[in-house]
N, C-alpha and C positions, 0 to 999 in steps of 0.2 A: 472461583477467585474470591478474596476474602483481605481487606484492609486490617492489618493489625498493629498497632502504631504509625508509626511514619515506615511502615513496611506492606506489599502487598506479597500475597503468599497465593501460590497457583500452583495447580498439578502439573506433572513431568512427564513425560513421555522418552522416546530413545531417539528421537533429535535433540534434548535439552542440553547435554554434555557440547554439541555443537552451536548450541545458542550461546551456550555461558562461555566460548573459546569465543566468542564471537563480540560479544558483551564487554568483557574484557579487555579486548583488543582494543576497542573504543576508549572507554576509561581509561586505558595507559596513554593513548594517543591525544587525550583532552576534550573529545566530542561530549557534549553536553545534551545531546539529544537524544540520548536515552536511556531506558531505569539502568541502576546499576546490580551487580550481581553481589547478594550475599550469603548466599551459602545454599543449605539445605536443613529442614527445621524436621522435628521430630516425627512429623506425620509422615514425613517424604514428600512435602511440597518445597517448589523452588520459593526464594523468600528473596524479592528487589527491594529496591528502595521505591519509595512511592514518590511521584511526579505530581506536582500541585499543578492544578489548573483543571480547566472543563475539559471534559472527551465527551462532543456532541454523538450524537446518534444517528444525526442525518447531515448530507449539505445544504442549509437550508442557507435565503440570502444573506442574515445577520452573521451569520458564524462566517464562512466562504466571502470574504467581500474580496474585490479587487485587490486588496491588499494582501490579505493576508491566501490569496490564491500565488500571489509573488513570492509571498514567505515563503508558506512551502515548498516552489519550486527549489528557492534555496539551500532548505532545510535541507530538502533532499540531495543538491550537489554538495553538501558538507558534508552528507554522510557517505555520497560516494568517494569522496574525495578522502577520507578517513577510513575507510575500510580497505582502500587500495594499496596492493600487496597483503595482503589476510590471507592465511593457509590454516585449512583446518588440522589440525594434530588429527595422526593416523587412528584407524581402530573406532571412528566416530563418524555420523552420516548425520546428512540432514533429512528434513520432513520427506522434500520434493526432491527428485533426482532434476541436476543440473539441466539448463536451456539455453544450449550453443547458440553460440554468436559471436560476433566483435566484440574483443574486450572485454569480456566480462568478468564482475563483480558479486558479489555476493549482494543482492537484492532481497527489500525487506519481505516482498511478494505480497502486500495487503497492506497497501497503504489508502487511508481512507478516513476522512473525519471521527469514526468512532477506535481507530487507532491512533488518534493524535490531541495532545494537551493542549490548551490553548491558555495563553494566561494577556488579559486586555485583548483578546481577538488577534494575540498574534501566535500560529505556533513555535511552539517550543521544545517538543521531544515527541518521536515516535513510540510505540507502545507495542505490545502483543507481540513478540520476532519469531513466533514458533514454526512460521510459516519460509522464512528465510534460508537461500539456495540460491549458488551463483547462476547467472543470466547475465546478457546486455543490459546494461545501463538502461538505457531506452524502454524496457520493459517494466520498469521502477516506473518511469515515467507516465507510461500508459496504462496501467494500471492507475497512479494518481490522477492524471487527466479526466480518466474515466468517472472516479469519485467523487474529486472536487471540483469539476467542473460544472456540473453536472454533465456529460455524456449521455444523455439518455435522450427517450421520445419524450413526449409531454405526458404522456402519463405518468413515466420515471419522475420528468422536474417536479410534478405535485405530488407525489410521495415524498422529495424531498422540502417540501413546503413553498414551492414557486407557484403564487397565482398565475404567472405568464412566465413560460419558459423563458431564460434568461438567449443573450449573445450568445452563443456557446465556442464561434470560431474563434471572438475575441477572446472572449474567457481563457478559449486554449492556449490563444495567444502571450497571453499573460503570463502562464504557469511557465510552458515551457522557456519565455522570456529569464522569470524567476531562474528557473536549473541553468539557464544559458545552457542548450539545446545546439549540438550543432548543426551545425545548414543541411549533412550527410543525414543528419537522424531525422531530419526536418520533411525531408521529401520521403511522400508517402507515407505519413506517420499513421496518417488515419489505417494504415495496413497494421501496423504491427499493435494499434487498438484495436482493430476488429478481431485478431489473432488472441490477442490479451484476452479479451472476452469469452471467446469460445473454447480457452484454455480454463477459464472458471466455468463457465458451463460442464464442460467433457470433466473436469477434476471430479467435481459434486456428485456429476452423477457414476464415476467409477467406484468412488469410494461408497456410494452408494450400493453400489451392487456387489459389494466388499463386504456389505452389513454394518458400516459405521453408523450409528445409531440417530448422530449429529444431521448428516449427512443425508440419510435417509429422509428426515422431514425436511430437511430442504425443498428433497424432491416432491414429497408429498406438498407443500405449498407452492409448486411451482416454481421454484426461482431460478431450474434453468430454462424456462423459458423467458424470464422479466430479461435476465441476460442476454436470450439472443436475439430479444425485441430492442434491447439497446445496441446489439452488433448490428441488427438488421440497419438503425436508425443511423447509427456511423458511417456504415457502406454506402448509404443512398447520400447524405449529406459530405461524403469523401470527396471533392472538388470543393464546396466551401471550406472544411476543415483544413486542408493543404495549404490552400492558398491562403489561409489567412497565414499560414507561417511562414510563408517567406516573398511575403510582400516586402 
């Protein structure tokens, strides 16, 4: 990836043609939360518009506050709320094959503080959609919950820069507050996060064994197991997480 004016230029794959139908969609519709598509530049890289503001690296307390864990629940039902009804034009695939459920939407599938701008600590636009492929709603969700919350054990929280693991039911509580969550998606959610997780886990390490190069040292540094110490840490604290949602 490579900034070149008020443009960022990234390489392409053969889901792009369904990112940039997707892109697009947005843009006519008025959503504001994410780059826009403009074209393709001579190298064969896709060329956005570039989004001002910070794309932290981790959730750490300063970036992730109370608030801005609200925001992007929001952000996030804007965007579900703006993509619904989107059909992909035939003859084009996305990265992931689709993940049945209720309702589903075309999900960004990697939502996460170093996918998202922040501009005064509030966000403003998601980032990166290479990953996006319809799903439940709820899996958007969960996958966010899991990032910005932080979701994790206490090891996790001090990778993200927590000297003391934060609330984390409340935390949840907040986000999902933020999407306005319904009561249906509410119960049992910690299930369809522990599911989220070990769907990143099993991805990593498929494409792993596929030879994906990226993917490969994932493995080699271990990350799906940091993953399924964080699924572990959800399952065991699933009765606090629950319940904090629909008290």
């Amino acid at each position: 990836m490579a900034k070149v004016g008020d443009t960022v230029r990234r390489s392409t794959g053969p889901w792009t043609p369904a990112v940039h139908a997707l892109l697009r969609h947005l843009e006519a519709g008025g959503f504001d939360g994410a780059p826009r598509v403009l074209g393709i530049d001579e190298r064969g890289r896709e060329v956005l518009s570039y989004v001002k503001g910070n794309v932290p690296l981790r959730a750490t307390p300063e970036v992730v506050t109370e608030r801005a864990l609200y925001e992007v629940g929001g952000l996030l039902r804007r965007y579900h709320e703006a993509v619904s009804g989107f059909e992909l034009p035939s003859g084009i695939e996305w990265f992931h094959e689709p993940v049945q459920g209720r309702g589903t939407v075309v999900c960004h599938n990697d939502l996460a503080p170093r996918n998202t701008a922040f501009r005064e600590g509030r966000p403003v636009a998601f980032l990166d959609w290479d990953l996006a492929s319809p799903a439940p709603p709820a899996w958007d969700v969960a996958h966010a919950a899991w990032q910005f919350v932080p979701l994790s054990d206490e090891r996790g929280c001090a990778r993200n820069g927590w000297t003391r693991p934060p609330d984390r039911p409340r935390r949840l509580r907040i986000l999902c507050d933020g999407y306005g969550l319904s009561r249906e998606d509410r119960a049992a959610f910690s299930r369809m996060v522990a599911r989220r997780m070990e769907a990143t886990a099993s991805g990593i390490e498929r494409l792993a064994a596929e030879g994906v190069t990226a993917h490969e040292r994932l493995v080699r540094d271990s990350v799906p197991d940091l993953v399924r110490a964080d699924r572990a840490w959800v399952e065991r604290h699933a009765g606090d997480l629950d319940a904090a949602l629909v008290c």
